[in-house]
matplotlib code that plots the C-alpha trace (Angstrom):
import matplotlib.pyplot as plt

x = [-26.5, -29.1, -29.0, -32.3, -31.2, -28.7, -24.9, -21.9, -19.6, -15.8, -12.8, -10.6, -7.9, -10.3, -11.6, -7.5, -7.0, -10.1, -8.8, -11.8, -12.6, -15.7, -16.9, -19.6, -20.7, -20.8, -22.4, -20.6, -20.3, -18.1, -17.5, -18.2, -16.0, -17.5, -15.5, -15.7, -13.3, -11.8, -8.6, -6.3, -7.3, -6.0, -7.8, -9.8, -8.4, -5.8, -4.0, -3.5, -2.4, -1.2, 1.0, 0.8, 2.7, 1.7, 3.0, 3.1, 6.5, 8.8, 10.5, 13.8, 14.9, 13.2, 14.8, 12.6, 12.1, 8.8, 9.3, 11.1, 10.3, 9.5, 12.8, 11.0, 14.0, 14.4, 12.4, 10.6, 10.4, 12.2, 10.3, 11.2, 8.7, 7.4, 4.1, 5.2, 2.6, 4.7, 7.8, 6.3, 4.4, 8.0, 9.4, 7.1, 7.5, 11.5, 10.5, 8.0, 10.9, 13.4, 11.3, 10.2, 13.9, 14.9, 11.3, 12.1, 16.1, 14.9, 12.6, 15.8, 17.9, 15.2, 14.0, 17.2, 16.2, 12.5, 13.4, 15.6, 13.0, 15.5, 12.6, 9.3, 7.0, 5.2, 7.7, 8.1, 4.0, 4.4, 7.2, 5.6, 2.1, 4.3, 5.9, 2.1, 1.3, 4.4, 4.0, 0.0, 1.2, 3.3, 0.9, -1.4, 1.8, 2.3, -1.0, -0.3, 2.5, 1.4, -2.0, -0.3, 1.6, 5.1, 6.2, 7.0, 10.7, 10.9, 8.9, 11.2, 14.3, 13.2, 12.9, 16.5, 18.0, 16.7, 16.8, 14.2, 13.0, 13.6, 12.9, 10.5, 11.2, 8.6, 8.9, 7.3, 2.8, 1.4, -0.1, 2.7, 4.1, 1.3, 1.0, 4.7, 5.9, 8.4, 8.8, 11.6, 10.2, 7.2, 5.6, 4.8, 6.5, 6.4, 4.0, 3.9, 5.9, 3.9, 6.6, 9.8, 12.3, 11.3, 7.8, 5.6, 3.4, 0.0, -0.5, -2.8, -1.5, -0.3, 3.4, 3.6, 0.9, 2.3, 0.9, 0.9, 0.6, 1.6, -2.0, -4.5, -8.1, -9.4, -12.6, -14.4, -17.1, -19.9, -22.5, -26.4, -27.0, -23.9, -24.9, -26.8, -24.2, -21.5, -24.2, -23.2, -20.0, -19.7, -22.1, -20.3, -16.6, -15.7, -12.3, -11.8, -8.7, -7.9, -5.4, -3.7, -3.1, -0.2, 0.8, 2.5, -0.5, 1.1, -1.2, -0.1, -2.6, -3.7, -5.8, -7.7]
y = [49.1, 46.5, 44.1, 42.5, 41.6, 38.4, 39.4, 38.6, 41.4, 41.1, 42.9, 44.6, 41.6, 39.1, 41.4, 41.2, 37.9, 37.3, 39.5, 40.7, 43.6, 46.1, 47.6, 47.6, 44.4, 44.3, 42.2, 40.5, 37.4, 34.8, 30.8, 28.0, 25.4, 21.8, 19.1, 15.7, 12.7, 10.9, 8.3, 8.0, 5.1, 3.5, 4.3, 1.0, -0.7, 2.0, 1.8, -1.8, -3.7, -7.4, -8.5, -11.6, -14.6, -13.9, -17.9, -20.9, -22.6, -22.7, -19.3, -19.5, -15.8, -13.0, -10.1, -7.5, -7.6, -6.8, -3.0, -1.9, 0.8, -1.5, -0.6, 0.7, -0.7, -4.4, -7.5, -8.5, -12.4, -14.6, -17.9, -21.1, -22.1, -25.5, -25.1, -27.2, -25.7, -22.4, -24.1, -25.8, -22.5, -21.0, -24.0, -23.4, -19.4, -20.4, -23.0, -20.6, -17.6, -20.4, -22.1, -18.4, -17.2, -20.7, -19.8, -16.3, -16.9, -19.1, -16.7, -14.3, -17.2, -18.0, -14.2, -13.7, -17.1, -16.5, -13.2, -14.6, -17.7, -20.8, -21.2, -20.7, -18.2, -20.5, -21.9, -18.6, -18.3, -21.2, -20.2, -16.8, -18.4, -20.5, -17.1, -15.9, -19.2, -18.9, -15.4, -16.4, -18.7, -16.8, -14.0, -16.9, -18.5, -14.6, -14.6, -18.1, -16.7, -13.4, -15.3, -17.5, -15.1, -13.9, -10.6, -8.8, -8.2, -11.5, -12.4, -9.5, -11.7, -14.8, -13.2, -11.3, -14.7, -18.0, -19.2, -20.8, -18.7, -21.2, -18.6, -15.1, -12.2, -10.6, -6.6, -3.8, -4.2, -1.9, 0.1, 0.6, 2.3, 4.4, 5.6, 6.6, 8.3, 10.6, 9.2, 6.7, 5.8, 5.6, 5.3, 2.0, -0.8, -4.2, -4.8, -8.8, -11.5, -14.9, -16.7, -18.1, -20.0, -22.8, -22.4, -24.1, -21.3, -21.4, -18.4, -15.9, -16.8, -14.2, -13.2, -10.2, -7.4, -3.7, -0.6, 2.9, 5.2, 8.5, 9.8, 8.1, 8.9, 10.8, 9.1, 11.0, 9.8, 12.3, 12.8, 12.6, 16.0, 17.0, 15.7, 18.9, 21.1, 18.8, 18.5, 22.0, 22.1, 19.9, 21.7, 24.6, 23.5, 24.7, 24.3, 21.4, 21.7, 18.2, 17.9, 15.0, 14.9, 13.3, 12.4, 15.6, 17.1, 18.7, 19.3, 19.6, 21.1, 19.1, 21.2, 20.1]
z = [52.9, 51.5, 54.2, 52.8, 49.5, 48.7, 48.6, 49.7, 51.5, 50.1, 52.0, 49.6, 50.4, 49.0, 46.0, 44.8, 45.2, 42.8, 40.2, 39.9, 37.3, 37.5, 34.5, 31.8, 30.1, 25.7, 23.5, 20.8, 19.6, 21.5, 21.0, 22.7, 23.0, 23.4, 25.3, 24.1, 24.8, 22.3, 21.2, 18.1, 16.5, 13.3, 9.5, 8.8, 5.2, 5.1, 8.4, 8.7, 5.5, 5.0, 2.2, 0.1, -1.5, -5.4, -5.8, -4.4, -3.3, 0.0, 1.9, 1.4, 3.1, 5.0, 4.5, 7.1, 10.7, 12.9, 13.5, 10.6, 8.0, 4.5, 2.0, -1.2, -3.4, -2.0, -1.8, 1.6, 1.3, -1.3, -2.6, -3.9, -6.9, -6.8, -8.7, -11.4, -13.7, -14.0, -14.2, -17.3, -18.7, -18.9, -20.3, -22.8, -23.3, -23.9, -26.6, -28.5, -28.3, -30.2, -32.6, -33.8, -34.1, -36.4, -38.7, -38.7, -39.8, -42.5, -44.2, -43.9, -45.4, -47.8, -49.2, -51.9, -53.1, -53.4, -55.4, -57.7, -58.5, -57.0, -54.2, -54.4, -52.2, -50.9, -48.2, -47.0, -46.5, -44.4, -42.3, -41.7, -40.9, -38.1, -36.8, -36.1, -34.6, -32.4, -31.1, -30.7, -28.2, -26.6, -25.6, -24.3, -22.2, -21.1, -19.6, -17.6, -16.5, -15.1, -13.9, -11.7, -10.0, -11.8, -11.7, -14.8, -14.0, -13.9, -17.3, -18.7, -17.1, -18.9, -22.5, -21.8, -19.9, -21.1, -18.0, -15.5, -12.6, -9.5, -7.4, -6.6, -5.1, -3.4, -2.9, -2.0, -2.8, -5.1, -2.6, -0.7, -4.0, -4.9, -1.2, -1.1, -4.2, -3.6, 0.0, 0.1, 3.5, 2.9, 5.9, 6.1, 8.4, 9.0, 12.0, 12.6, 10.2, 9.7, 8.0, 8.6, 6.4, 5.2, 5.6, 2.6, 1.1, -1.0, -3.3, -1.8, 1.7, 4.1, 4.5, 6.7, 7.7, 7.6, 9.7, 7.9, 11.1, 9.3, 8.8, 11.6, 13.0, 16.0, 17.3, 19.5, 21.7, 22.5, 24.1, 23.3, 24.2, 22.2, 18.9, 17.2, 18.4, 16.6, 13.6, 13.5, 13.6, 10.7, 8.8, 9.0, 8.8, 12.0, 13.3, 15.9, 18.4, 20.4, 23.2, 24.1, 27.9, 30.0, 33.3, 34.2, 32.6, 29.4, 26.2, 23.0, 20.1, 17.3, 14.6, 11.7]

ax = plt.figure().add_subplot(projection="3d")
ax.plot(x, y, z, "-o")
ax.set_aspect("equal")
plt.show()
């Protein structure tokens, strides 16, 4: 009936297949949602990690492939020494540890006599000043030792053992442990190997690299006009929702 005014006439066919739904309008408060494209991508210094020799010598065994989830209770990499200045420092942590048992078992062998006055003191003041000396040393030799790379098992081995170290075990890094308590898998797995039996090794140098993919980043890459509205949304904590799309165009919801 208002042939002057824009419209556009609908049969009742075309007003079904619509769907469309007459009524009145409310006002309320509704959300927006704000499309932005974005990629997984890894967490810098967290996600991918490399893991050192902590001494110098030759590889004698790899014991992980590239691929496979690091084993929290068994080494990675097993090292011939050949920095001749450790083998020495615990050649001279051994010799310390026996010449302060002989001092120490002569002051035992010398105390009754001392007391009874067939000795004098003063022997026993000398052999007690050398038991100082000795264990003086040893603490500095103990610092050598861990400064140039040796694990504290392996110190522990030495004292319990007497016997030289000819080779290291390197196992699981620090961080790897920290980031996986309680978590026997951790996480964490070998991403690229860049040594191979037989391989001479400086300390410091590279061994493997490992890639913790259990928690990563989702960059997304917006637009300048979107920027205040995602100020916003940070400001306030508002929820974010991404969908990762594939070929037969399946989403699934990822909420943070």
């Amino acid at each position: 009936d208002h042939e002057d005014e824009d419209h556009v006439a609908l049969t009742e066919q075309a007003f079904e297949n619509l769907g469309l739904r007459l009524g009145s309008p409310t006002t309320g408060d509704y959300w927006k949602s704000v499309l932005v494209p974005g990629k997984v991508v890894e967490i810098p210094g967290r996600s991918d990690l490399a893991v050192s020799t902590p001494v110098a010598g030759v590889i004698e065994s790899v014991h992980v492939i590239p691929g496979q989830n690091i084993p929290m209770q068994s080494p990675l990499f097993t090292i011939r020494l050949t920095d001749e200045a450790l083998l020495a420092a615990q050649a001279g942590y051994l010799e310390t540890l026996t010449q302060q048992e002989v001092a120490q078992q002569e002051i035992s062998r010398l105390s009754p006599l001392i007391q009874s006055g067939g000795v004098s003191g003063t022997k026993s003041r000398e052999l007690e000043y050398e038991v100082k000396q000795l264990v003086a040393r040893q603490a500095t030799i103990l610092q050598e030792l861990r400064g140039r790379g040796m694990p504290e098992n392996q110190i522990e081995q030495l004292r319990r053992d007497r016997i030289l170290a000819s080779t290291s075990s390197v196992g699981v890094p620090k961080f790897v442990r920290e980031q996986s308590a309680g978590d026997q898998s951790g996480g964490y797995s070998v991403e690229t190997l860049l040594v191979h039996p037989g391989k001479a090794v400086s300390r410091g140098d590279s061994l493997c690299t490992v890639a913790y993919h259990q928690r990563l980043y989702i960059e997304g890459t917006a637009f300048e006009v979107d920027l205040p509205t995602l100020e916003r949304i940070a400001k306030k904590g508002w929820k974010i929702t991404a969908e990762t799309a594939h070929e037969e165009h399946d989403h699934y919801g990822l909420t943070s």
